[in-house]
C-alpha positions in Angstrom: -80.3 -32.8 -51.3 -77.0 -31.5 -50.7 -77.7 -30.0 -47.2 -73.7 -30.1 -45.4 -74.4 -30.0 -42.4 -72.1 -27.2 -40.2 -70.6 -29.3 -36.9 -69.1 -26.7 -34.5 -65.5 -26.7 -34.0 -63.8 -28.1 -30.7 -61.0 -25.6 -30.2 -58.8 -27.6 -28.0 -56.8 -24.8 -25.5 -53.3 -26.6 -24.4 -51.2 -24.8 -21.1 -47.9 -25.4 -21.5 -46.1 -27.6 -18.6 -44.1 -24.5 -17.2 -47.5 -22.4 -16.9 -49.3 -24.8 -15.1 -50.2 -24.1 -11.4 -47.5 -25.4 -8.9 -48.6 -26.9 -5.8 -47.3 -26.1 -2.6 -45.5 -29.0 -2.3 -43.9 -28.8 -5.6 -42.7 -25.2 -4.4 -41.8 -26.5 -1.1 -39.2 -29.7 -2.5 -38.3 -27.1 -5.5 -36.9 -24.6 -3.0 -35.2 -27.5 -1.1 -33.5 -28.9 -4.0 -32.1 -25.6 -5.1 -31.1 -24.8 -1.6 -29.3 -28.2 -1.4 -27.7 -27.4 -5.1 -26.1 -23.8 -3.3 -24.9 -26.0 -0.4 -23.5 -28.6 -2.5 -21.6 -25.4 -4.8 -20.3 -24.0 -1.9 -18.5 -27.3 -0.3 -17.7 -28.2 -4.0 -15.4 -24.8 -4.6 -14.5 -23.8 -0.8 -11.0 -24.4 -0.2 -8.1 -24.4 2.4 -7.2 -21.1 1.2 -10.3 -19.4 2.5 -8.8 -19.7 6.1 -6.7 -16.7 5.0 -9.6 -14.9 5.9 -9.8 -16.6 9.8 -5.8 -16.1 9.9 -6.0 -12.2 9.2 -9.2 -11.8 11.2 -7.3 -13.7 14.1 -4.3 -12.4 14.2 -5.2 -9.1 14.2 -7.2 -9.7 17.6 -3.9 -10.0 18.5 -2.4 -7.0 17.6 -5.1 -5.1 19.1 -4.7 -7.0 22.4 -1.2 -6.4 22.7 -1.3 -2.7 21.6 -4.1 -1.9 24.1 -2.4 -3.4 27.2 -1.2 -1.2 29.4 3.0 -1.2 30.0 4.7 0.9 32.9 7.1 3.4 31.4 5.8 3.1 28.0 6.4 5.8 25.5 3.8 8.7 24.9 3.4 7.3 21.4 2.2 4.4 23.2 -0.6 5.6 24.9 -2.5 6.7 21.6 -4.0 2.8 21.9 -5.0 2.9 25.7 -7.9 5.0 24.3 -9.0 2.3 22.3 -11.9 0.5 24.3 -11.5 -3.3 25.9 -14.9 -3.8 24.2 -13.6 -3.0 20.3 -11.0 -6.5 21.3 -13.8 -8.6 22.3 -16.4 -7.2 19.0 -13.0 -8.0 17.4 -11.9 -11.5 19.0 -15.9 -12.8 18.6 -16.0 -11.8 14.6 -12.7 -13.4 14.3 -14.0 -16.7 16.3 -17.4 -16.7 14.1 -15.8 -16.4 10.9 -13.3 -19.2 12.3 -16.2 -21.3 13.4 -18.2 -21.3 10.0 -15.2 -21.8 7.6 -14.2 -24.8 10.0 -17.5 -26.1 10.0 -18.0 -25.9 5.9 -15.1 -27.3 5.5 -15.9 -29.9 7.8 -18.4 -30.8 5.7 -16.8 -30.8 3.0 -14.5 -33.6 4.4 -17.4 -35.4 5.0 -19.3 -35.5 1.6 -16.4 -34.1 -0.8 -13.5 -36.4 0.5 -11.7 -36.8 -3.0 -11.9 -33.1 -3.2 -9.6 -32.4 -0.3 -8.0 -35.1 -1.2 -6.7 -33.0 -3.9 -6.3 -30.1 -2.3 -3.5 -32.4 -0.1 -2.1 -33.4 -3.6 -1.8 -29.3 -4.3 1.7 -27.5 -4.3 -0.3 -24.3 -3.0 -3.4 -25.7 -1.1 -1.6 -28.3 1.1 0.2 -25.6 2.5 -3.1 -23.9 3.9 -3.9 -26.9 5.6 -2.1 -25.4 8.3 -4.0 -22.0 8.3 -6.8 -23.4 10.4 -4.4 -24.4 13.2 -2.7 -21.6 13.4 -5.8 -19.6 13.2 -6.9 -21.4 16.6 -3.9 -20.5 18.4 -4.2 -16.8 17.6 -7.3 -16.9 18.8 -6.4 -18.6 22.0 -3.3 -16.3 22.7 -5.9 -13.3 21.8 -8.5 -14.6 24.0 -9.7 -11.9 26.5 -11.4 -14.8 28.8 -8.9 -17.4 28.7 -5.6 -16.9 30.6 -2.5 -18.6 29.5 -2.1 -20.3 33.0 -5.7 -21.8 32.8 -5.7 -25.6 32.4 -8.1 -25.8 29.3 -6.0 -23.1 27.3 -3.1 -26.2 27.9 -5.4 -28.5 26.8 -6.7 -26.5 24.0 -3.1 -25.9 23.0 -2.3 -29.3 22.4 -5.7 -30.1 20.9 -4.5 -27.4 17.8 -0.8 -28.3 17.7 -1.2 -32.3 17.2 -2.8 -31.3 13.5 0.6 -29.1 13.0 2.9 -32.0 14.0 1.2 -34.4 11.7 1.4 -32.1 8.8 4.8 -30.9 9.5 5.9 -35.1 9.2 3.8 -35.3 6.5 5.0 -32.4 4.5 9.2 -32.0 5.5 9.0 -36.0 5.1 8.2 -35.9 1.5 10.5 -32.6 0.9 13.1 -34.7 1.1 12.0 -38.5 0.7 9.9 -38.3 -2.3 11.3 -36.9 -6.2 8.2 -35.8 -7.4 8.1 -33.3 -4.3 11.7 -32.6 -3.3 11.8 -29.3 -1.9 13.5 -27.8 -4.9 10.6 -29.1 -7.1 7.9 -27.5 -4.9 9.1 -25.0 -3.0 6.8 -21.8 -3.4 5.8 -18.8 -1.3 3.2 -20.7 0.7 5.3 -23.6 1.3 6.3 -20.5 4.4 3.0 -21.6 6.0 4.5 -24.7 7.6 7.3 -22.8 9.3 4.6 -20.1 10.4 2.4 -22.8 12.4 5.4 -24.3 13.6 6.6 -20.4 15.1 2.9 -19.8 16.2 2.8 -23.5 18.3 6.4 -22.0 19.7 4.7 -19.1 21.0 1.6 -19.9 22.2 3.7 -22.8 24.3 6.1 -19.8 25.5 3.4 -17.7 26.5 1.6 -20.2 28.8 5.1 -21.2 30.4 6.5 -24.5 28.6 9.5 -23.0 27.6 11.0 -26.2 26.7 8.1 -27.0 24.2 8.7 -23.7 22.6 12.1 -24.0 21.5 11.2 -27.5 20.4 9.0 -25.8 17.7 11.0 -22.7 17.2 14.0 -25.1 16.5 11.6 -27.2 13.8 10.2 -24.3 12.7 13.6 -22.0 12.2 15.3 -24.7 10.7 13.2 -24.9 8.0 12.5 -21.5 7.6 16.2 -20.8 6.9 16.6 -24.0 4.2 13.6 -23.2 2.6 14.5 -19.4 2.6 17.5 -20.5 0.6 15.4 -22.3 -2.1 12.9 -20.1 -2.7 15.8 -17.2 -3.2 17.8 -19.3 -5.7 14.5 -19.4 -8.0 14.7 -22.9 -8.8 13.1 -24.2 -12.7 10.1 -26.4 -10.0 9.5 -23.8 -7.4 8.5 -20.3 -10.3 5.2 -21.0 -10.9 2.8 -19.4 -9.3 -0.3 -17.9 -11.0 -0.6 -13.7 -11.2 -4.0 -14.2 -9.4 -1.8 -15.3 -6.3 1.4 -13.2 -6.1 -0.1 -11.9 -2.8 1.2 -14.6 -1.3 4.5 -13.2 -2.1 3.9 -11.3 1.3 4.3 -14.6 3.5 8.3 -13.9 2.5 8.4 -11.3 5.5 5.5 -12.9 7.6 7.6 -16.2 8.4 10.7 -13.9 9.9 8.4 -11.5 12.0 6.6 -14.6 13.6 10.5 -16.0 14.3 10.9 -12.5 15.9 7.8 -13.1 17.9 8.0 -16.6 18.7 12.2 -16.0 20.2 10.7 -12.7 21.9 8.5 -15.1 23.9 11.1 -18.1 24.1 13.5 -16.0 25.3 11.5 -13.9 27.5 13.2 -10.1 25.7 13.1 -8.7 22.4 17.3 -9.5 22.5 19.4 -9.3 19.5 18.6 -12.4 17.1 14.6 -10.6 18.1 15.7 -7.5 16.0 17.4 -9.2 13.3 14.7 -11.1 12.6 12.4 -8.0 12.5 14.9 -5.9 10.6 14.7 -8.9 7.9 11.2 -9.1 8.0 11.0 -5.3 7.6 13.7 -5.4 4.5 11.8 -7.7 2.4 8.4 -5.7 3.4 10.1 -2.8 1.6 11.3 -5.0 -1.4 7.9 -6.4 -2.2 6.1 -2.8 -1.6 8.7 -1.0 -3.6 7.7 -3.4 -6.6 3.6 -2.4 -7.1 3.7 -3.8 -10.5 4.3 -7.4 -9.7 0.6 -6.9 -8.2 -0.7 -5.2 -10.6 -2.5 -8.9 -12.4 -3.6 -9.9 -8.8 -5.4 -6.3 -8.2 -7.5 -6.4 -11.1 -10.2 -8.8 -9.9 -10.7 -9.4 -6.6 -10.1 -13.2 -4.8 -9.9 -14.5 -1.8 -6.1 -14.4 -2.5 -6.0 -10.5 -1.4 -6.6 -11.7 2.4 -2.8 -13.0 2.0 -2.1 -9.0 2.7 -3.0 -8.8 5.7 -1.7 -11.7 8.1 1.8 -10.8 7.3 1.0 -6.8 7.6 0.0 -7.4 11.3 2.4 -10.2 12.0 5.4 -7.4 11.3 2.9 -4.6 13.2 3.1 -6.4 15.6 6.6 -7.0 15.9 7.5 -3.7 15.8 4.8 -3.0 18.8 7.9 -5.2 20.9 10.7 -3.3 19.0 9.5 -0.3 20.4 8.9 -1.3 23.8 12.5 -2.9 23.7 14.3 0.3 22.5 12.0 2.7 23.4 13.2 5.4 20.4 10.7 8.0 18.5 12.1 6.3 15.2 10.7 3.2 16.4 7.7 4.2 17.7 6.6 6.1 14.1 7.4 2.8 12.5 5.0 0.9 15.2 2.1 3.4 14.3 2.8 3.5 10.6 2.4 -0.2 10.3 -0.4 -0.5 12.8 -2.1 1.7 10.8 -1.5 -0.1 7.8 -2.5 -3.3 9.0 -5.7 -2.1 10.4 -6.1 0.0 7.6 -5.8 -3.2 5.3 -7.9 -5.3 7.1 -10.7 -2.7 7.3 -10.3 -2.5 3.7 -10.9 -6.7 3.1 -13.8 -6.9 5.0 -15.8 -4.4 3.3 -14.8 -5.2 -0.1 -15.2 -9.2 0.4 -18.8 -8.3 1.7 -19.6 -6.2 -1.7 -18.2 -9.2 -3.1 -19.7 -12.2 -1.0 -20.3 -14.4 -4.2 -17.2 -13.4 -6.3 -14.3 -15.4 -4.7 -16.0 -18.7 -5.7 -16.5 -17.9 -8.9 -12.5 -15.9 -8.8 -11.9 -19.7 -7.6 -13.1 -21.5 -10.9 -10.8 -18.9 -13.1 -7.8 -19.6 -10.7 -8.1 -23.4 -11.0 -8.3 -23.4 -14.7 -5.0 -21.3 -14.7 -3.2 -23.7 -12.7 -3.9 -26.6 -13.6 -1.4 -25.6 -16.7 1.3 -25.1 -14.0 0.6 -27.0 -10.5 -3.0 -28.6 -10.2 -6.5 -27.1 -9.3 -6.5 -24.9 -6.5 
């Protein structure tokens, strides 16, 4: 009897792992793990030169402030900015604080659980340089402030709480420019190295301002002294000091930015914009028409954009600015038009930044990543 008996068949349905069901508390530490990862990315590729952004932001307070006070006996052209309302400054001065605040406090961070990163960064031809942007950053802010006067004892204190980072720097860097081979002067002299002499100007005039004269020529004298050696070496184009990347040739701007904060800073010092005021400014206004008469050394830089196009601006206002005292001082039509024109491009500019770098809110770390691969060839990761 050959009865085969038919025994049903078990069909065995197996969900894959990724289509199972996910528990709440799955989702809950997923979420915090990838939130953690972003965090971690950010600190990882944040860098000093993201306080170009604070520098512009700050120093164009600034320029507002100082273009909407009101002068006796000031030129018609002049009064175009009274029109300009006190509460634009403080929208201005309180963006310009925030964005200050939250890079500082990233970056803070990054000290913190990134060390050997900024380490690195201090090892950097270009990103030791930025180290001062911070500082500098603060004291625009603080001679910007519309609700701390310069005779008020905490804006002393606070002045001195921002300048002892500059002083350490400044023995830090000058002492190796001429103390250590692998970073003589002439072997890493670039563009940015201009930052040092800038913080140096800015400490002058902030100390002017609030009435410690003698502290202010102390740092003009540091910082002008510098200025012109390092001026010298970065025109004789030097084998070490040619070799920045095409992503970064707007920092071939801080050329004419270091001469109009000299202006500035002797303007204050001195108490008039006097004679070695307006040489300093006409400089600063020569090589502002050498670099703009020369579009195609920018042309690399302008075809992606990186946090490396904020190095426009803070020179833009730093010589708007400047001429804002040139005209008060001569008090001509000729330099009046050249007050708007650049006021106008420096606001124009900075306008410009802050709505493309918010359509592009994720791009500069990524830019950041491109950049570093390029220079490591030349100078290390930026």
């Amino acid at each position: 009897m050959e009865d085969t008996e038919k025994q049903p068949h078990h069909s065995h349905i197996e969900l894959p792992i990724n289509h199972l069901p996910i528990t709440k508390n799955e989702s809950n530490l997923n979420h915090k793990t990838k939130n953690q990862s972003s965090l971690s990315t950010i600190l990882t590729q944040i860098h000093a030169g993201y306080f170009r952004v604070s520098l512009s932001l700050s120093i164009q307070s600034l320029l507002w402030k100082i273009l909407i006070e009101p002068i006796k006996d000031a030129h018609f052209l002049r009064h175009i900015f009274t029109l300009i309302p006190s509460t634009a400054l403080t929208f201005l001065w309180s963006l310009s604080l925030f964005t200050l605040l939250t890079l500082s406090f990233l970056y803070l961070l990054k000290c913190f659980f990134h060390f050997d990163k900024v380490k690195d960064e201090f090892s950097n031809q270009i990103n030791v340089n930025y180290m001062f942007a911070p500082w500098i950053s603060w004291l625009l802010l603080l001679e910007s402030s519309p609700i701390v006067p310069p005779a008020a004892l905490h804006y002393k204190i606070l002045w001195l709480v921002f300048v002892i980072p500059i002083v350490i720097l400044d023995v830090k860097i000058y002492g190796q420019w001429f103390t250590k081979g692998k970073t003589f002067l002439s072997m890493v002299a670039n563009p940015t190295s201009q930052m040092s002499v800038v913080g140096n100007l800015v400490a002058a005039q902030a100390a002017a301002v609030m009435g410690w004269k003698e502290s202010g020529i102390c740092f003009f004298s540091l910082g002008i002294a510098h200025y012109l050696v390092l001026f010298v070496t970065l025109y004789q184009r030097l084998p070490g000091n040619n070799k920045i990347p095409a992503m970064l040739r707007p920092v071939f701007f801080l050329f004419f930015a270091a001469p109009s904060m000299a202006s500035l800073a002797w303007h204050d010092v001195s108490g008039c914009f006097d004679t070695a005021s307006k040489m300093l400014f006409f400089l600063s206004l020569f090589l502002f028409l050498s670099l703009v008469s020369r579009p195609l050394l920018f042309k690399k830089s302008m075809k992606k954009f990186s946090v490396a196009w904020w190095a426009y601006s803070f020179p833009l206002t730093a010589l708007a600015i400047a001429s804002a005292h040139y005209a008060h001082q001569v008090k001509g039509i000729m330099a009046h038009v050249i007050m708007l024109v650049l006021s106008f491009i420096s606001v124009l500019v900075c306008l410009m930044l802050i709505f493309v770098s918010a359509l592009n809110i994720r791009v500069p770390l990524k830019a950041h990543n491109h950049i570093s691969k390029q220079t490591n060839n030349n100078i290390a990761a930026i």
